[in-house]
C-alpha positions as a Python dict, from the first residue, in 0.01 Angstrom:
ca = {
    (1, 'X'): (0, 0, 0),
    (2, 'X'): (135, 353, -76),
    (3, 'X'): (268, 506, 218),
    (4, 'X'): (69, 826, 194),
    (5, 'X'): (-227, 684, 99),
    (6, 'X'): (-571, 900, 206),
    (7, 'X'): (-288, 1148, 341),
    (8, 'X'): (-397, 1546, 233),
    (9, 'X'): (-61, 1712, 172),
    (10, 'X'): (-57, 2111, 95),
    (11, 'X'): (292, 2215, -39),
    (12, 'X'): (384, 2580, -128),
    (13, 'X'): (600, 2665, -429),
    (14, 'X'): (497, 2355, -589),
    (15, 'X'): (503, 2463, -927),
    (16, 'X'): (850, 2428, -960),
    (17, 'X'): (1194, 2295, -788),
    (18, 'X'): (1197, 2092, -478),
    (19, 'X'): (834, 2196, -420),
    (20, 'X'): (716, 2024, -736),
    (21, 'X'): (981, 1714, -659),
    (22, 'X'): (801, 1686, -355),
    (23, 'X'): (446, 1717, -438),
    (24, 'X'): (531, 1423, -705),
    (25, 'X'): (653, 1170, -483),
    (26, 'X'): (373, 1224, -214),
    (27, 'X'): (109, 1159, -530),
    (28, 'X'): (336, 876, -593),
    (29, 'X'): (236, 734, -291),
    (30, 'X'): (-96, 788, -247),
    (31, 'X'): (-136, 1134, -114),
    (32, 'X'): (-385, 1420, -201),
    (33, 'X'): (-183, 1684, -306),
    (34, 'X'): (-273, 2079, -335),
    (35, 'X'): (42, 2302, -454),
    (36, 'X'): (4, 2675, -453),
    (37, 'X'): (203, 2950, -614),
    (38, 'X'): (165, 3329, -541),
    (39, 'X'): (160, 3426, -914),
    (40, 'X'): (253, 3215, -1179),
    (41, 'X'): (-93, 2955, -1241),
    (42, 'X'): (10, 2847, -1534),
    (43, 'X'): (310, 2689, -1411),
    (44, 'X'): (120, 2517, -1103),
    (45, 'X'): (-200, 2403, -1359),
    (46, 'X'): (105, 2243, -1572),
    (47, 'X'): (230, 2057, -1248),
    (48, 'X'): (-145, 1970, -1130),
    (49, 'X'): (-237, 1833, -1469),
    (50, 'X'): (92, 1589, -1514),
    (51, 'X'): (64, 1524, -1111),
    (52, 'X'): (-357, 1504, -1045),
    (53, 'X'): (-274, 1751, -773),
    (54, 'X'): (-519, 2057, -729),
    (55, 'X'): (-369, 2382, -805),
    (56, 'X'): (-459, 2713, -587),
    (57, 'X'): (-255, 3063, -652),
    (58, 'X'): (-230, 3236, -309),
    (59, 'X'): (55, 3398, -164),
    (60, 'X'): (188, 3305, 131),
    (61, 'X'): (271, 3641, 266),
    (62, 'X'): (-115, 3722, 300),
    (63, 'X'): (-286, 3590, 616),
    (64, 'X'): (-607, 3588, 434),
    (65, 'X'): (-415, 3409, 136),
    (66, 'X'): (-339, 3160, 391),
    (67, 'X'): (-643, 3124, 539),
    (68, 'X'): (-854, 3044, 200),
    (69, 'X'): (-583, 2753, 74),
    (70, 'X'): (-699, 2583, 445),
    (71, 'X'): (-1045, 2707, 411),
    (72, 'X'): (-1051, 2514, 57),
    (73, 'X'): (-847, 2224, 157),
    (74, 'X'): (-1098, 2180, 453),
    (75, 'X'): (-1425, 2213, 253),
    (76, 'X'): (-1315, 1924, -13),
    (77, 'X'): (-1135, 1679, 193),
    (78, 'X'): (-1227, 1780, 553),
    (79, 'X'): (-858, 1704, 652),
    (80, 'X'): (-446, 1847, 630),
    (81, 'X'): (-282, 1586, 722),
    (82, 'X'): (88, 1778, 555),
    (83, 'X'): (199, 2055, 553),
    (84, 'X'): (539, 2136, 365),
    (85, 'X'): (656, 2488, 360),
    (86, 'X'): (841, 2507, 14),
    (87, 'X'): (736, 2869, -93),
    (88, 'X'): (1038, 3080, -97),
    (89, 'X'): (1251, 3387, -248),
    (90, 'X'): (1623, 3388, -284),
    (91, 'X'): (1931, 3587, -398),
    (92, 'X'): (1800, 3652, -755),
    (93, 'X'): (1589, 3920, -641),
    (94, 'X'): (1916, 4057, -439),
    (95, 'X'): (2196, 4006, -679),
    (96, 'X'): (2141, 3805, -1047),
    (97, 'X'): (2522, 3758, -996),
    (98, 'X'): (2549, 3643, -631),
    (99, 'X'): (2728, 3325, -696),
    (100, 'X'): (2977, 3446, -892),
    (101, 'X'): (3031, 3815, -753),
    (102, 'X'): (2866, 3848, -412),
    (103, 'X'): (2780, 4193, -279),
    (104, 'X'): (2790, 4265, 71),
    (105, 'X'): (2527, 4364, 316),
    (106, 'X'): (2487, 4713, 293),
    (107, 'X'): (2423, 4694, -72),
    (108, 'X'): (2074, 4512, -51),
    (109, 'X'): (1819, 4753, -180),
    (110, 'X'): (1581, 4725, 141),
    (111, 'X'): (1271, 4682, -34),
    (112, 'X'): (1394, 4324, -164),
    (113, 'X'): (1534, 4255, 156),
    (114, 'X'): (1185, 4292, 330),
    (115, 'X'): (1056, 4088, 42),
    (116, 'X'): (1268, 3838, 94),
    (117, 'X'): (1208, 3787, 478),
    (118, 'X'): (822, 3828, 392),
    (119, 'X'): (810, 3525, 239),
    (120, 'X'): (1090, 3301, 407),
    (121, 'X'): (983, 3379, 769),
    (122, 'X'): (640, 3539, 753),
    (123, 'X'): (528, 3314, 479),
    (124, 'X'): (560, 3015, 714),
    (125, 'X'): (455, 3149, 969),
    (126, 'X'): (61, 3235, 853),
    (127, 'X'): (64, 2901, 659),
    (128, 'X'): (169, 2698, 956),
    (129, 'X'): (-45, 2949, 1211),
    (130, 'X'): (-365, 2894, 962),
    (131, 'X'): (-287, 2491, 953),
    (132, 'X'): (-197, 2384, 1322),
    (133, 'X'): (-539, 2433, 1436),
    (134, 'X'): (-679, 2227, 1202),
    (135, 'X'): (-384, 1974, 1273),
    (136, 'X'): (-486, 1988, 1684),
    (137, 'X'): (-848, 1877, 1618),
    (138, 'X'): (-739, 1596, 1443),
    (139, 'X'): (-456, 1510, 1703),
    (140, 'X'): (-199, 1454, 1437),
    (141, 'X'): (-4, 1646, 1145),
    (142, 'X'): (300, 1698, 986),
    (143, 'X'): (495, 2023, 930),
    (144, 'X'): (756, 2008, 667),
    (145, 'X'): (959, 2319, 603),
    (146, 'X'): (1263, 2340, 384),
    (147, 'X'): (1615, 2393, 513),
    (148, 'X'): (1935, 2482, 313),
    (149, 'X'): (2336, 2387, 404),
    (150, 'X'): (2445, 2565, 757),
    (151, 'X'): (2694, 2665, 518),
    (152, 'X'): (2521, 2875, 305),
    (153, 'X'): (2334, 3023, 587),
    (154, 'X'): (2758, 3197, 660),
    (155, 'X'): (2801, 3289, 324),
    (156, 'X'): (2929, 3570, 222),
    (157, 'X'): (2683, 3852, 25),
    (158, 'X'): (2421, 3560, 109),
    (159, 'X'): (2175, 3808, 318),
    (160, 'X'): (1919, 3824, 372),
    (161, 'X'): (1853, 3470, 211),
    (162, 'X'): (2101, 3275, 522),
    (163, 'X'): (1915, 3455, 762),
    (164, 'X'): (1617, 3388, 664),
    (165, 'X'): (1681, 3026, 675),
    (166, 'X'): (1862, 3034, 967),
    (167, 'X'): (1562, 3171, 1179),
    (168, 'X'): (1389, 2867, 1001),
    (169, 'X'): (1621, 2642, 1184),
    (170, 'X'): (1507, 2818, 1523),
    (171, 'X'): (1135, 2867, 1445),
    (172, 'X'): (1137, 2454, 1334),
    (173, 'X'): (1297, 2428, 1680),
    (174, 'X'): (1093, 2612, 1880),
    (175, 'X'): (725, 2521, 1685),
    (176, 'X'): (827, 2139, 1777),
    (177, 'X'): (851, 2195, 2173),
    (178, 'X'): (576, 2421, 2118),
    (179, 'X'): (339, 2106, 2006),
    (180, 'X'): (530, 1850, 2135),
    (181, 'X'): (256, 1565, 2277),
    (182, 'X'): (-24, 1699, 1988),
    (183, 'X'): (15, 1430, 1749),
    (184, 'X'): (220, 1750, 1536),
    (185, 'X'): (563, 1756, 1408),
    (186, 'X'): (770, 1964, 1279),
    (187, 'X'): (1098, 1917, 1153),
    (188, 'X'): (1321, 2030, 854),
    (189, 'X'): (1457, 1920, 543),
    (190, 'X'): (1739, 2017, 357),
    (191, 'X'): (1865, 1872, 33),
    (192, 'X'): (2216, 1843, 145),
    (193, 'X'): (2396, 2079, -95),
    (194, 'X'): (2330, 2352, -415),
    (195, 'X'): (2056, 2198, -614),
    (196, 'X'): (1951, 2283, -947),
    (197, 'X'): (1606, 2480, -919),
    (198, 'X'): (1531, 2847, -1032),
    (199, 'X'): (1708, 2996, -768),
    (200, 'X'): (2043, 2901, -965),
    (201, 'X'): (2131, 3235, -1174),
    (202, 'X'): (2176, 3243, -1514),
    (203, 'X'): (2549, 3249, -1535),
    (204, 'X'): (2632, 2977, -1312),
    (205, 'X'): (2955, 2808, -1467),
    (206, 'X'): (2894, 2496, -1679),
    (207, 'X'): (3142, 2276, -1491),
    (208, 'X'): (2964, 2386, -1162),
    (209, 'X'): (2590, 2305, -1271),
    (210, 'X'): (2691, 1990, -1325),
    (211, 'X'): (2796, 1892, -993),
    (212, 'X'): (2456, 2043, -855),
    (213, 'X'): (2179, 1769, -697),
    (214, 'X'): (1873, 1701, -905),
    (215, 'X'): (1562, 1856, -724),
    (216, 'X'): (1397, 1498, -678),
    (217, 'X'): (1678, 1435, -423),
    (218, 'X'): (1405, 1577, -149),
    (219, 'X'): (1160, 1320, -261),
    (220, 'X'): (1239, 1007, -29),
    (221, 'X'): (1362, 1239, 300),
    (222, 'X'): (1028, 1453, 273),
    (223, 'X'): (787, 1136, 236),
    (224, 'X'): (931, 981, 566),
    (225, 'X'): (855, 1328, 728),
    (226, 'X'): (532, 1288, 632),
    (227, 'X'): (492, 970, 711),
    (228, 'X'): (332, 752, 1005),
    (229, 'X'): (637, 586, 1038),
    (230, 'X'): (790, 964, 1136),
    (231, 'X'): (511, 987, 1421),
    (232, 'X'): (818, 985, 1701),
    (233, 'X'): (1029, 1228, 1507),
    (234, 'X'): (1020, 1630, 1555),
    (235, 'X'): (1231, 1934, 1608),
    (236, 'X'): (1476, 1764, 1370),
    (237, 'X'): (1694, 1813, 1080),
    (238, 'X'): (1717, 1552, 799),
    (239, 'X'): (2001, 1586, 498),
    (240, 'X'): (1813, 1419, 198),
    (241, 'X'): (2157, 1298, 70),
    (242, 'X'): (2227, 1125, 396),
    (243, 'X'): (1866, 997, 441),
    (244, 'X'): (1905, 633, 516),
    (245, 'X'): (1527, 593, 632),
    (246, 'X'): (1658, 573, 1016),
    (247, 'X'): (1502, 833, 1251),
    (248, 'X'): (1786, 1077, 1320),
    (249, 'X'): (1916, 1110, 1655),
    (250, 'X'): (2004, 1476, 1659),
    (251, 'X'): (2079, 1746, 1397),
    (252, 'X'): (2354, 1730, 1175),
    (253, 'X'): (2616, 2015, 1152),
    (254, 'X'): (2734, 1926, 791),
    (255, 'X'): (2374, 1946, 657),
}
């Protein structure tokens, strides 16, 4: 039997990246799926249609955004069992050029910054907020949210993109003590190193790209998480390149 079978998954960014690698292999095993995007429908129809997921545009940043993708969820399959918090902005916006030559700090224009931390902290924040209650009445639920390398959290000209995920690493933390005894999880999952999704800029070096991890990496680590079998597990940190199916004992530094 599929793992994920009669399982109701919401996963943002899923038109694209690790959110779409993710929101394949839950359908793969069983799962209702709904993928949202804060603009481009197209792109999450596309993914619904090849996937038989259920696409809703809604931006994360809105509470009332929020609200209506669990309001929806809710009125067609009267559970969220998953929740994976995908939905994201990176160093694009900041600097097309920030692999290759980083800028520091003081050169963000503030506007992106804010934009930025709107959607990597805030974003989470009203999408897990708007889902936990739900999650409570049923006495069980899974909260997914995407990590990155601790390295490129200290990277330099990475702001505010490292610290955005680095307060990820606390709020995970703290949201897990928070509802620990619930039945609700959360934990964090990182793909273990640069992976090739949009965030990747245009001029990344050939011979570089080709050493990046494919985006369905996630797949295997992220349906554990959401898993029964992952009941036990919360307030940690799984690397999907380490991912051996074992629950981990603590957090991993390298990740």
């Amino acid at each position: 039997m599929p793992i994920l079978k009669d399982k109701v998954a919401i996963v943002t960014g899923g038109g694209r990246g690790l959110g779409r690698s993710i929101a394949e292999a839950y359908r793969d095993e069983g799962a209702e799926v709904v993928i949202t995007a804060a603009a481009n429908q197209a792109e999450i129809d596309k993914v619904a249609a090849l996937t038989g997921s259920i696409a809703m545009q809604a931006d994360v940043t809105r509470e009332a955004d929020a609200a209506r993708v669990v309001d929806a969820v809710m009125a067609r399959f009267g559970r969220i069992d998953i929740l994976v918090n995908n939905a994201g902005r990176g160093m694009k916006f900041v600097n097309p050029r920030f692999m290759t030559h980083p800028e520091p700090f003081w050169e963000c224009d503030p506007a992106v910054w804010r934009m930025i931390i709107d959607t990597n902290i805030n974003g989470v924040f009203l999408m897990t907020r708007a889902v936990v209650p739900v999650m409570l009445k049923q006495g069980s639920g899974r909260i997914i949210n995407l990590a990155i390398n601790f390295e490129t959290q200290k990277r330099k000209g990475f702001t505010p993109y490292g610290p955005s995920k680095a307060a990820l690493e606390s709020m995970t933390a703290i949201w897990a003590e928070d509802l620990r005894g619930t039945g609700v999880t959360v934990n964090a999952v990182a793909p273990g190193g640069g992976t090739e999704t949009g965030m990747i800029p245009d001029d990344f070096p050939d011979a570089l790209r080709k050493q990046l991890l494919q985006p369905g990496v996630i797949g295997p680590a992220a349906v554990y998480l959401a898993s029964d079998d992952a009941a036990g597990v919360t307030g940690q940190r799984i690397v999907a390149t380490q991912f051996n199916q074992a629950p981990p004992a603590g957090n991993d530094s390298k990740g």
